[in-house]
C-alpha positions in Angstrom: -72.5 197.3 1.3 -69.2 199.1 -0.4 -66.4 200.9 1.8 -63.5 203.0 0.1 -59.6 201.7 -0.2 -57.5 204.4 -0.7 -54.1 204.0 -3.1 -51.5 206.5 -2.6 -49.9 207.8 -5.9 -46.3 208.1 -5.4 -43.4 208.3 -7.7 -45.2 209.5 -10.7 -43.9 210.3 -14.0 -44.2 213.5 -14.7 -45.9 212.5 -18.0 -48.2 210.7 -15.6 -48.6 213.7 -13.6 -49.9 216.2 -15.9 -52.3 213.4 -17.6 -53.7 213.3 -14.0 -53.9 217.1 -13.6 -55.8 217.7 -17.4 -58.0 215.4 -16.2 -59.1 216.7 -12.9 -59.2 219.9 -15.3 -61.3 218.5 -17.6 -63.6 217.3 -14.7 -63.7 220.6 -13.5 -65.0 222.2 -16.9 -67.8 219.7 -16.5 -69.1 221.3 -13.4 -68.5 225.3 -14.5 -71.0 224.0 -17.6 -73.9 222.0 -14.9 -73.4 225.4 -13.1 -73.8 228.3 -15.6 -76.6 226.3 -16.9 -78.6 225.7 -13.4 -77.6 229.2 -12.5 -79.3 230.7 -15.7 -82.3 228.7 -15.2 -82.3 230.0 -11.8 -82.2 233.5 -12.9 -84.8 233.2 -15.7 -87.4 232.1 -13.3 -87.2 229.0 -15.6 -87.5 225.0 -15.0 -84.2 223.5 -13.5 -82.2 221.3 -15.5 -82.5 217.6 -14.9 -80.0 214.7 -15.3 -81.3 214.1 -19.4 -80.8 217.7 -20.1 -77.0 218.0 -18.3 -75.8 214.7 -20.0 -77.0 216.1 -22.9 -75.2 219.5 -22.5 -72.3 218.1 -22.0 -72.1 215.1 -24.3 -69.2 215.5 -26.2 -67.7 218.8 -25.1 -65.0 217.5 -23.1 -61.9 214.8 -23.1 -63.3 212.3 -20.7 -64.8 209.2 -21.1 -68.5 209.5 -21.4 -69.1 208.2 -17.8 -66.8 209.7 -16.2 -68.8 212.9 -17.7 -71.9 211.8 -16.2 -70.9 211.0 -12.8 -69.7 214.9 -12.6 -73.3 215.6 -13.6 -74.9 213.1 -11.1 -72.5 214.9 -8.2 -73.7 218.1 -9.2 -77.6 217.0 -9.1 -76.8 215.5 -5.7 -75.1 218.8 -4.3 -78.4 220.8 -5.5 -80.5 218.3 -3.7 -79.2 218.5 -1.2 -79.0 222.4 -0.6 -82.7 222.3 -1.5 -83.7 220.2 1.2 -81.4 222.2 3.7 -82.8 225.5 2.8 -86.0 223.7 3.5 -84.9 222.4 6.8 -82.7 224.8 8.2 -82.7 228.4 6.6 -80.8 230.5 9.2 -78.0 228.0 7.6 -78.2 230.6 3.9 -77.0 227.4 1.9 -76.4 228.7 -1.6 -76.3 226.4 -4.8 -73.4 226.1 -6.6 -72.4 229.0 -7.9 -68.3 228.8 -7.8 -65.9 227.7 -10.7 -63.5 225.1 -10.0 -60.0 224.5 -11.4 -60.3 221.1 -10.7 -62.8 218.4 -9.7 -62.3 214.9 -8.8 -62.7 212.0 -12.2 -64.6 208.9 -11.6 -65.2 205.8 -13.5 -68.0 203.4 -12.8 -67.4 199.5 -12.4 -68.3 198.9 -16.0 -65.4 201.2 -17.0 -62.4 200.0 -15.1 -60.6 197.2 -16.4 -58.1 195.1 -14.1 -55.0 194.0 -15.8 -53.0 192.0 -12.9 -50.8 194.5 -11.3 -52.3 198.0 -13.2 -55.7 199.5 -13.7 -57.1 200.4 -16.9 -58.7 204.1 -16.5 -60.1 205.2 -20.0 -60.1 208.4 -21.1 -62.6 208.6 -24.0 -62.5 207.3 -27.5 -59.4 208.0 -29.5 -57.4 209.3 -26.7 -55.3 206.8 -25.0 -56.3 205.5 -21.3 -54.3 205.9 -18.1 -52.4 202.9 -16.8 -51.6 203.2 -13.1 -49.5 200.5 -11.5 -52.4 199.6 -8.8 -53.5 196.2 -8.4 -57.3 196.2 -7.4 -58.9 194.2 -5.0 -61.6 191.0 -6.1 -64.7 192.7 -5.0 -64.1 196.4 -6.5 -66.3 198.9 -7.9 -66.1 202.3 -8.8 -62.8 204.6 -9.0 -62.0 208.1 -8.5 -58.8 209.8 -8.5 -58.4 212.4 -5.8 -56.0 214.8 -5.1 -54.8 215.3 -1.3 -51.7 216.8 -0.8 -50.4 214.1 -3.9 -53.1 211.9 -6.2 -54.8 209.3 -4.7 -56.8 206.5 -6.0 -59.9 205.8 -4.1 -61.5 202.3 -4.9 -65.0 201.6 -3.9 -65.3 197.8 -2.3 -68.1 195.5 -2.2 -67.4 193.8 1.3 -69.8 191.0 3.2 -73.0 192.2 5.0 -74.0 190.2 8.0 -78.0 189.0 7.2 -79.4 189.8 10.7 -78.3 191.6 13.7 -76.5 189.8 16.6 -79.3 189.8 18.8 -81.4 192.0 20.9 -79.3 194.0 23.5 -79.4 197.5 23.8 -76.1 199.2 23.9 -74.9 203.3 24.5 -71.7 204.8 23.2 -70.2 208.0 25.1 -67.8 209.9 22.8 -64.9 211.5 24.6 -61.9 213.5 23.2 -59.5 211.1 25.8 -61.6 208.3 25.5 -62.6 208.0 22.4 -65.6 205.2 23.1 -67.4 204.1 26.1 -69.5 201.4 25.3 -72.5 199.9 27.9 -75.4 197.2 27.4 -78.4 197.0 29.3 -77.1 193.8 30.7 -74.1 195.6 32.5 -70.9 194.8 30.1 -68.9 197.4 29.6 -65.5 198.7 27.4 -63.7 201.8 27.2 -61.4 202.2 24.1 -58.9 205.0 24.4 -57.8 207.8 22.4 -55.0 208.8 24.3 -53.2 208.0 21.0 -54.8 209.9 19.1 -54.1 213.0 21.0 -50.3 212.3 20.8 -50.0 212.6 18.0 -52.1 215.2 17.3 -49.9 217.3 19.8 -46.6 215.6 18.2 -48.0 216.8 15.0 -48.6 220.5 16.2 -45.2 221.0 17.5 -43.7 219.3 14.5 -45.2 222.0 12.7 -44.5 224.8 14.9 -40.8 224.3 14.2 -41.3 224.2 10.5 -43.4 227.4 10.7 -40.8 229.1 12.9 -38.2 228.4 10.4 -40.4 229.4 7.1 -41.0 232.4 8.8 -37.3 233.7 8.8 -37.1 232.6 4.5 -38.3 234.8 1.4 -41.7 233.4 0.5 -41.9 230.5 -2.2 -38.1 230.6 -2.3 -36.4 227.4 -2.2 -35.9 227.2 1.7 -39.4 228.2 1.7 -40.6 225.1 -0.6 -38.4 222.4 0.7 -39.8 223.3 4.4 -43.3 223.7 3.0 -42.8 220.0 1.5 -41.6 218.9 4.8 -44.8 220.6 6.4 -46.7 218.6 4.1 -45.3 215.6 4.8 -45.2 215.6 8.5 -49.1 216.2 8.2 -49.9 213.6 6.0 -48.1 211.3 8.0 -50.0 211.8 11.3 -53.3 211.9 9.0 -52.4 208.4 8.2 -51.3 207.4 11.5 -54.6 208.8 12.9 -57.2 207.2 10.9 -55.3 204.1 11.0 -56.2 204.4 14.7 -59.7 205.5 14.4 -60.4 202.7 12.3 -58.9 200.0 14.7 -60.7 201.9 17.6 -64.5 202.3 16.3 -63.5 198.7 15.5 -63.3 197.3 18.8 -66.1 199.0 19.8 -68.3 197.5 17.3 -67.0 193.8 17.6 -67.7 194.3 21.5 -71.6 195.4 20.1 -71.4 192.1 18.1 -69.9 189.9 20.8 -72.3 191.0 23.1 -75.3 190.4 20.9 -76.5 193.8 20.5 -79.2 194.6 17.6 -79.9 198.4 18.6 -77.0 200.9 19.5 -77.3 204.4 20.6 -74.1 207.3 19.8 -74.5 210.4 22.0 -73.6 213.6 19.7 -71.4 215.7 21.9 -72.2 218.7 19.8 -73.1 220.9 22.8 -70.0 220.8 24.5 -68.0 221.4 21.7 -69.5 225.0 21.4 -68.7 225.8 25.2 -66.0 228.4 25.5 -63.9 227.3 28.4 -60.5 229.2 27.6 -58.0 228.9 24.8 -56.4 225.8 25.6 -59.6 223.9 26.4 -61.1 225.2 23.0 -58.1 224.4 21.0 -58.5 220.6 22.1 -62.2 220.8 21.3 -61.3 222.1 17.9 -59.3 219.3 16.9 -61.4 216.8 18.3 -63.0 215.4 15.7 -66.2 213.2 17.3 -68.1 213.5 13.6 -65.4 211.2 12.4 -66.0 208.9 15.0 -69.8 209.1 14.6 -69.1 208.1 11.1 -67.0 205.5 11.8 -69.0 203.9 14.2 -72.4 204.0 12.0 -70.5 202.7 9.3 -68.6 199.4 10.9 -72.8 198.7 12.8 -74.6 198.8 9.4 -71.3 196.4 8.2 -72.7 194.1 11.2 -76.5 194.8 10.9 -76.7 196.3 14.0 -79.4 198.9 13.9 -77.6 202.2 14.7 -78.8 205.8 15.3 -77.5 209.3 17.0 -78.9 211.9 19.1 -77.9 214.2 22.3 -76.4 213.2 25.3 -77.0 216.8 27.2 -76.3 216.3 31.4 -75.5 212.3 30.7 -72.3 213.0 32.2 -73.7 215.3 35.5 -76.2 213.1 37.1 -75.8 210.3 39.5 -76.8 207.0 38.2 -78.3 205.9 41.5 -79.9 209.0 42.7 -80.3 211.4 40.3 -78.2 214.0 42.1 -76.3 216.3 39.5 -73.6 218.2 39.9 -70.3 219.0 37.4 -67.8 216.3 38.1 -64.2 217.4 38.1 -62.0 214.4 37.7 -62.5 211.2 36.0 -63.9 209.5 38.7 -67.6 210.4 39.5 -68.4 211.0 43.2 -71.5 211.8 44.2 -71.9 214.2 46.8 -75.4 212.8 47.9 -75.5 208.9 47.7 -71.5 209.0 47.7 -71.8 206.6 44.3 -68.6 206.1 42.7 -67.8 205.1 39.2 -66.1 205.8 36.0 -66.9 209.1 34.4 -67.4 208.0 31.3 -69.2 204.9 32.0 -72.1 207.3 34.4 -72.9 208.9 31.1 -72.8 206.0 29.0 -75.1 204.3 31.3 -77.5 207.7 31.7 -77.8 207.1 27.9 -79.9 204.5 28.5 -82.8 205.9 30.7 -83.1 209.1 28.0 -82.8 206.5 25.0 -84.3 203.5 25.6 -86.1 204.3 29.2 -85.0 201.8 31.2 -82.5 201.9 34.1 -79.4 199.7 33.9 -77.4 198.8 36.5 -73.6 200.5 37.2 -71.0 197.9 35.7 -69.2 196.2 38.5 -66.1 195.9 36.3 -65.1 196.9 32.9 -62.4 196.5 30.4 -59.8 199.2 28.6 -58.3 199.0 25.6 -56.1 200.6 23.2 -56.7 201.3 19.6 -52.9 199.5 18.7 -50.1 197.6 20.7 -47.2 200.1 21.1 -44.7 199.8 18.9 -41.1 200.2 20.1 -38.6 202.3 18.1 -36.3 200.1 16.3 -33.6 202.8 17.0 -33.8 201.8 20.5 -33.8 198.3 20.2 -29.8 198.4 20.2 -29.2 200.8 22.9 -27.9 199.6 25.9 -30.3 199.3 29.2 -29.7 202.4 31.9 -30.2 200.7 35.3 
C-alpha cells in the first residue's frame, strides 16, 4: 500500500525556478497533443487512441524524460475512462472529455527514474539535457515523484508503507461525521469515541477573518501594484498556513479514530455520507459552515488509514440516523446536543443516537446505547511561547 509525503519547495533559485516552470510546461504540451488527437478521433466518428498509439505520438516531441512523457499519457487515458463510465452512470452529470489546453500540468517520474543521492534527488530530464537536483532527502521505501505546484512547487513522494495481513477481528463499528465533531465512532459491543473538530473550525474562522482584513486593505490599493502584491503574498501565506495546520489535524483525527477501530478489534466499518444535509438551505450563516465543511476529506481519510489496517471499510447514507430514538423509534428534530426523547424520555449524546442508528440500517442489528464514552482532541494545545513570559493576572 503507498501514501503520498509532500516536500515543500522553498527558497529556490530562480534558475531552479524557471527549470521547474519549463517543465510543468512541457508537461502541459504533452496533454494539448493526447487531446487534439482523441478530440479528432472523436470528431471523425473514428477508433480512439490507445496507450501504444499516444506514446507513440508523442515519443520524442518534447523535453522530458521518456517516462515522465508517458505518465502524462497514462493520466490522460485515466481521465477519459473515467468520463466514459460517468456518462454511463450518471448523464444528467454532462461530463465532457478533455477538451481544454493547459499551460501547465504536473511532471512525474516513476521509481525506476528517480535516483537518491543522500540529501538530493536526482529528477532526469531526458537525454542530453541535464537533470534537476533538488535538495530533498527521500524516505527508504519511496516510489514515484511528481512536482506539483500549489501556491509554490511541491514535491509529492509516493511511499510504500506496511499493510497489516488480516483485519483486527470481527466487530462491527459506525462512524457519524459531524462538522463540530468530526468522528463518532460505535461497535456493536457498546464502546464508544468521539473525536472533535472544534479545531478545525478555529481555524477555519481565524483563517476567514485573517483574510477579511487583507481583502479590506487590497481593496483601497491599485490592482497588481506593489501594495496590491505584497498583501496578495500575505493572503497567500496566511492560507497556506491554516491548509497545513488543518490537514495536520485531520490526519491526527481520522487517526484516532481508526486506532480505536483496531484496538477494538473491528474487521468491518461503516462511514455515514452526510451528503443530504449538506444540500439543505438553512440560512446564510448555516450554509456558509456547510460549505467549508469538508466531510469528503474525512471520508477519504478514514477509508484510507482502514485499508492501512485491513479493516474492511465502505460508505453509504445515514438519512434520519440522527432523528430517531434508539430505544423507541420515536423521531423528532433534536435541537441541542443532547438527544431527549419526547416519548420514552431517552437521553444520550447526539452524535452517538445516530452513530448507533447506523447500525440497525447497516448491519441490522440493534446495539445497545453506550453507558459511557470517551472525547478526544485531534492535538494537545499548544501554548504561545509569547505568553510563556508574561506575568500571571490574578
Amino acid at each position: 500500500m503507498h501514501t503520498v509525503k509532500i516536500y515543500h519547495l522553498n527558497h529556490l533559485l530562480a534558475k531552479h525556478y524557471q527549470r521547474l516552470r519549463c517543465a510543468q510546461q512541457e508537461a502541459a504540451l504533452v496533454w494539448n497533443a493526447c487531446v487534439a488527437l482523441h478530440l479528432h478521433a472523436r470528431m471523425q466518428h473514428t477508433k480512439w487512441p490507445r496507450r501504444d498509439v499516444l506514446q507513440k505520438a508523442t515519443k520524442g516531441r518534447f523535453a522530458l524524460h521518456s517516462q515522465s512523457v508517458q505518465m502524462v499519457t497514462h493520466a490522460f487515458l485515466a481521465n477519459v475512462e473515467t468520463t466514459r463510465q460517468l456518462r454511463q452512470s450518471h448523464p444528467a452529470m454532462r461530463m465532457r472529455y478533455p477538451y481544454k489546453e493547459k499551460r501547465f500540468y504536473p511532471v512525474s517520474w516513476p521509481a525506476q527514474a528517480v535516483t537518491k543521492e543522500g540529501k538530493r534527488v536526482v529528477l532526469p530530464m531526458g537525454r542530453g539535457r541535464d537533470s534537476l537536483v533538488l535538495p530533498v532527502e527521500l524516505p527508504e521505501h519511496s516510489r514515484s515523484v511528481t512536482l506539483v505546484w500549489n501556491n509554490g512547487y511541491e514535491l509529492h513522494v509516493s511511499v510504500e508503507v506496511p499493510q497489516s495481513e488480516e483485519a483486527p477481528g470481527k466487530i462491527h463499528a459506525t462512524i457519524d461525521l459531524g462538522e463540530i465533531h468530526l468522528a463518532t465512532v460505535t461497535t456493536n459491543t457498546s464502546e464508544a469515541i468521539i473525536v472533535t473538530g472544534r479545531g478545525i473550525r478555529s481555524l477555519k474562522r481565524g483563517r476567514t477573518k485573517a483574510l477579511r482584513t487583507i481583502s479590506k486593505k487590497q481593496a483601497r490599493c491599485t490592482k497588481h501594484s506593489r501594495r496590491w502584491k505584497k498583501l496578495q503574498r500575505a493572503k497567500n501565506k496566511q492560507s497556506q498556513r491554516a491548509k497545513r495546520r488543518i490537514r495536520d489535524q485531520r490526519h491526527q483525527a481520522t487517526r484516532k479514530a481508526i486506532t480505536f477501530c483496531v484496538v477494538q478489534k473491528v474487521g468491518t466499518l461503516f462511514i455515514g455520507n452526510p451528503d443530504g444535509v449538506r444540500k439543505k438551505n438553512n440560512g446564510r450563516h448555516h450554509n456558509q459552515r456547510m460549505s467549508l465543511w469538508e466531510y469528503g476529506k474525512d471520508i477519504d481519510y478514514l477509508t484510507h488509514k482502514a485499508n492501512q489496517a485491513h479493516i474492511e471499510c465502505f460508505t453509504g447514507s445515514e438519512r434520519g440516523t440522527s432523528s430517531q430514538c434508539p430505544e423507541c423509534g420515536h423521531k423528532h428534530k433534536p435541537r441541542n446536543r443532547q438527544w431527549i426523547c419526547k416519548a420514552c424520555g431517552f437521553s444520550g449524546h447526539r452524535d452517538l443516537v445516530g452513530s448507533i442508528n447506523m447500525h440497525t440500517i447497516t448491519f441490522g442489528e440493534q446495539v445497545n446505547f453506550p453507558r459511557s464514552f470517551t472525547y478526544l482532541r485531534p492535538a494537545k494545545s499548544r501554548r504561545s511561547s509569547r505568553r510563556a513570559d508574561m506575568p500571571l493576572v490574578s
